[in-house]
C-alpha positions as CSV (number, residue, x, y, z in Angstrom):
1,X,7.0,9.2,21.9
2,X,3.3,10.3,23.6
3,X,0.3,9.4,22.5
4,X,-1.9,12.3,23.8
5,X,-2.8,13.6,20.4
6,X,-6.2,12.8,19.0
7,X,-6.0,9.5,17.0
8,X,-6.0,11.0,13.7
9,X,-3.0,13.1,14.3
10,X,-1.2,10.8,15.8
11,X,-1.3,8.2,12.9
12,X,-0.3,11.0,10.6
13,X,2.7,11.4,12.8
14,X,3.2,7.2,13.4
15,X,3.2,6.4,9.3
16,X,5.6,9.4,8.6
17,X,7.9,8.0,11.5
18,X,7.7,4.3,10.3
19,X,8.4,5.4,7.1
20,X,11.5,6.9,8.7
21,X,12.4,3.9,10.2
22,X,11.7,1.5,6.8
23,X,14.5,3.7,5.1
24,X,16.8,3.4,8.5
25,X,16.7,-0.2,8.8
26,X,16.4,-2.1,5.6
27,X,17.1,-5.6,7.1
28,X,14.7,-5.2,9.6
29,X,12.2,-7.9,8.9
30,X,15.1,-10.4,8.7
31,X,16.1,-9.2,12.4
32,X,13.2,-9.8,13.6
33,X,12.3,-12.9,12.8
34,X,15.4,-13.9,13.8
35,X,14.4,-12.9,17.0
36,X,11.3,-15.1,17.1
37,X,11.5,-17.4,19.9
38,X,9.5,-20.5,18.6
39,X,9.4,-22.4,21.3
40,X,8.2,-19.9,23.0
41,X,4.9,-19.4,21.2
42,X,2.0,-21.6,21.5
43,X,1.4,-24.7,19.4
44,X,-0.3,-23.8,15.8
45,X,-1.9,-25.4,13.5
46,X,-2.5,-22.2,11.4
47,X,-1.5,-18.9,11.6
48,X,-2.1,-15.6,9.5
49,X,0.3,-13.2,8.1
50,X,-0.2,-9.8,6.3
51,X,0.8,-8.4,2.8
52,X,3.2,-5.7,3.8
53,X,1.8,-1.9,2.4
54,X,4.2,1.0,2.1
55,X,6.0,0.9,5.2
56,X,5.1,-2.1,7.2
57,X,7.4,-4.2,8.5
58,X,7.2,-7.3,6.3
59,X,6.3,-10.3,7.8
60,X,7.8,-12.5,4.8
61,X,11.0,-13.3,6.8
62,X,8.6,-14.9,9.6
63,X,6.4,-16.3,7.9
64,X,8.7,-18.9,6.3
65,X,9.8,-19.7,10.0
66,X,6.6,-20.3,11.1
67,X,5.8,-22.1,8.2
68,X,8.3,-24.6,8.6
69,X,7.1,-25.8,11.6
70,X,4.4,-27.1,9.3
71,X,1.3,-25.1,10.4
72,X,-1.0,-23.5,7.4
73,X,-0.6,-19.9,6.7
74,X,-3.1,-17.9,5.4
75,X,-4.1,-14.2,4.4
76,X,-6.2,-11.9,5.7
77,X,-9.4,-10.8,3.2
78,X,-11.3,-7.9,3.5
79,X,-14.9,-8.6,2.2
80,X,-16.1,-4.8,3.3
81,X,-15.3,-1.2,5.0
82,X,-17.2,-2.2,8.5
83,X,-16.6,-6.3,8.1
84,X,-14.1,-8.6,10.1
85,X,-11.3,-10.0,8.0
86,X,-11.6,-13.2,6.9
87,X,-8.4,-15.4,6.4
88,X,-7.9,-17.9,3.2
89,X,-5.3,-20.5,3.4
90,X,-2.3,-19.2,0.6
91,X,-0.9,-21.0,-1.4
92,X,1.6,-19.7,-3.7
93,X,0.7,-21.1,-7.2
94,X,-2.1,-19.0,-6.7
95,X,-2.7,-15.8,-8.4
96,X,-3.3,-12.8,-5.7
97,X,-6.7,-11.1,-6.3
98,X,-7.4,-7.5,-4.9
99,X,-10.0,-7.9,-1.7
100,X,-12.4,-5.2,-1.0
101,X,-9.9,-3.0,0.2
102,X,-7.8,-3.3,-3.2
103,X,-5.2,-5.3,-1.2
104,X,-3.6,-8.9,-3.0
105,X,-5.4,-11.4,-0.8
106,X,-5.9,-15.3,-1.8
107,X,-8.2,-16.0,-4.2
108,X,-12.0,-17.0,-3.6
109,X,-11.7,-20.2,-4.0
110,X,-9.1,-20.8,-1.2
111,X,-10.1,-22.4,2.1
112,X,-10.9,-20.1,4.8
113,X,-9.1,-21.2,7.9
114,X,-9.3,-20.1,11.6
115,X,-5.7,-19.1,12.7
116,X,-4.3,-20.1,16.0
117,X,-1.7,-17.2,15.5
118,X,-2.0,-14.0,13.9
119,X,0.6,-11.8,12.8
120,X,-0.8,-7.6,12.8
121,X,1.3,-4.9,11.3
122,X,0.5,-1.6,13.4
123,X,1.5,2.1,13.8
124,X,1.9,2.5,17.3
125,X,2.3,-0.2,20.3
126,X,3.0,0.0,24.1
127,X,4.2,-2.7,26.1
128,X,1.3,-3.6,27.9
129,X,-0.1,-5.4,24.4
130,X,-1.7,-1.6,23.5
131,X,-1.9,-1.3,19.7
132,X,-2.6,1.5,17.4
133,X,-4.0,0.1,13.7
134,X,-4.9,2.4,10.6
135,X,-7.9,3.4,11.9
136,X,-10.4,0.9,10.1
137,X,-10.9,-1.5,12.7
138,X,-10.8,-4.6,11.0
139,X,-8.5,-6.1,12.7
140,X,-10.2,-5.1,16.1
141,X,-13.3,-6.8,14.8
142,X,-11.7,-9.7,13.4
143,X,-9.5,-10.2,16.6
144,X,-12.6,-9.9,19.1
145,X,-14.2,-12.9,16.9
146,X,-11.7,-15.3,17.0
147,X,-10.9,-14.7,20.6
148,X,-15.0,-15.5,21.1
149,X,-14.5,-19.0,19.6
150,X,-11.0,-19.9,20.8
151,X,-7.9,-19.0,22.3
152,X,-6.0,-17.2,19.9
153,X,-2.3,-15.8,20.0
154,X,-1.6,-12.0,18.5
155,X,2.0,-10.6,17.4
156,X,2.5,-7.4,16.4
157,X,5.2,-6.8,14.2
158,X,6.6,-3.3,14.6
159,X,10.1,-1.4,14.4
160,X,11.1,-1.1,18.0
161,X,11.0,2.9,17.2
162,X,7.2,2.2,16.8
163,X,6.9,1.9,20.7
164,X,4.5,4.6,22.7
165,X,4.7,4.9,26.4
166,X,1.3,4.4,26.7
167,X,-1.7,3.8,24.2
168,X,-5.5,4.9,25.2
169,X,-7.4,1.8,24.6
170,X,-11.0,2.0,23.8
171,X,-13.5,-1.4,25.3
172,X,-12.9,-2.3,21.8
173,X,-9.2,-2.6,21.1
174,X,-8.0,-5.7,21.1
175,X,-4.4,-6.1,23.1
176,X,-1.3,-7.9,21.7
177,X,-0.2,-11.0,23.2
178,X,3.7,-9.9,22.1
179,X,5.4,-7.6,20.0
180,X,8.4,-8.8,17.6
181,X,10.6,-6.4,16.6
182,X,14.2,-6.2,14.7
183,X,15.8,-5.8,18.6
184,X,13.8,-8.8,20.3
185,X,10.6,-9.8,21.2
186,X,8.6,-8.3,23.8
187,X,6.1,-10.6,26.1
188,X,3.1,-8.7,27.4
189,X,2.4,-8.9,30.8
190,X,-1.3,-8.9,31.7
191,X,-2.0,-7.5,35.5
């Protein structure tokens, strides 16, 4: 698929074809994390997931095999339209409570933690760690932060029909460090 289209139009045409791809491929998020290569991936102590909206591939299936490696998990938060994400530690005798952006997120009195991994959902994603988000830039944001205090590992976690050729990225995009998907896991290659 190109990506020469302006952004906006090209996310239109991305959430239609995920959607497309959910209904193809309903075991796809237990593929993939079967395709996780653990001992591949940097030591964590923490890591962040997502909650899975409409579409996205759900990262439920990896998140219990990252989890039992023992590291903390935690949730992304949304505190505001033009804020970074801030991750809470989950635990799940809590009760999830709607963040800014109306999405369940740990409540406010869990810990906020500083994830050595995180997990993104996406719409678009090339192999050269180029990924195409919803538009908000949160995660940019948020990414750009953690990177500025420590080395931190990204996965996107796409449909392997989610892949693009090429993806313009802007001096603000953040790039994958790999791509997990229900056919393997890609490592991106930095020049």
């Amino acid at each position: 698929m190109s990506s020469t289209a302006p952004k906006s139009q090209l996310r239109k045409r991305l959430r239609s074809l995920r959607a497309e791809l959910a209904k193809a491929s309903p075991d796809a998020a237990e593929r993939a994390a079967a395709h996780a290569p653990l001992h591949r991936l940097p030591a964590i102590a923490s890591f962040a997931g997502y909650y899975a909206l409409g579409a996205e591939l759900d990262p439920s299936p990896l998140i219990r095999r990252l989890a039992g490696l023992g590291a903390v998990f935690g949730m992304p938060v949304c505190e505001g339209p033009d804020r970074p994400l801030i991750f809470r530690e989950w635990d799940e005798r809590d009760r999830p409570v709607p963040d800014a952006m109306g999405i369940p997120a740990p409540p406010p009195h869990a810990r906020v933690i500083q994830p050595d991994l995180v997990i993104t959902p996406l719409l678009a994603f090339d192999r050269k760690g180029g990924r195409l988000g919803q538009g908000g830039g949160h995660y940019d944001r948020t990414l750009a932060l953690l990177r500025a205090a420590k080395p931190i590992f990204v996965l996107g976690l796409a449909y392997a029909g989610q892949e693009v050729d090429h993806l313009d990225m802007e001096p603000h995009d953040q790039r994958l460090d790999a791509i997990l998907t229900e056919t393997g896991y890609i490592e991106v290659v930095r020049p």
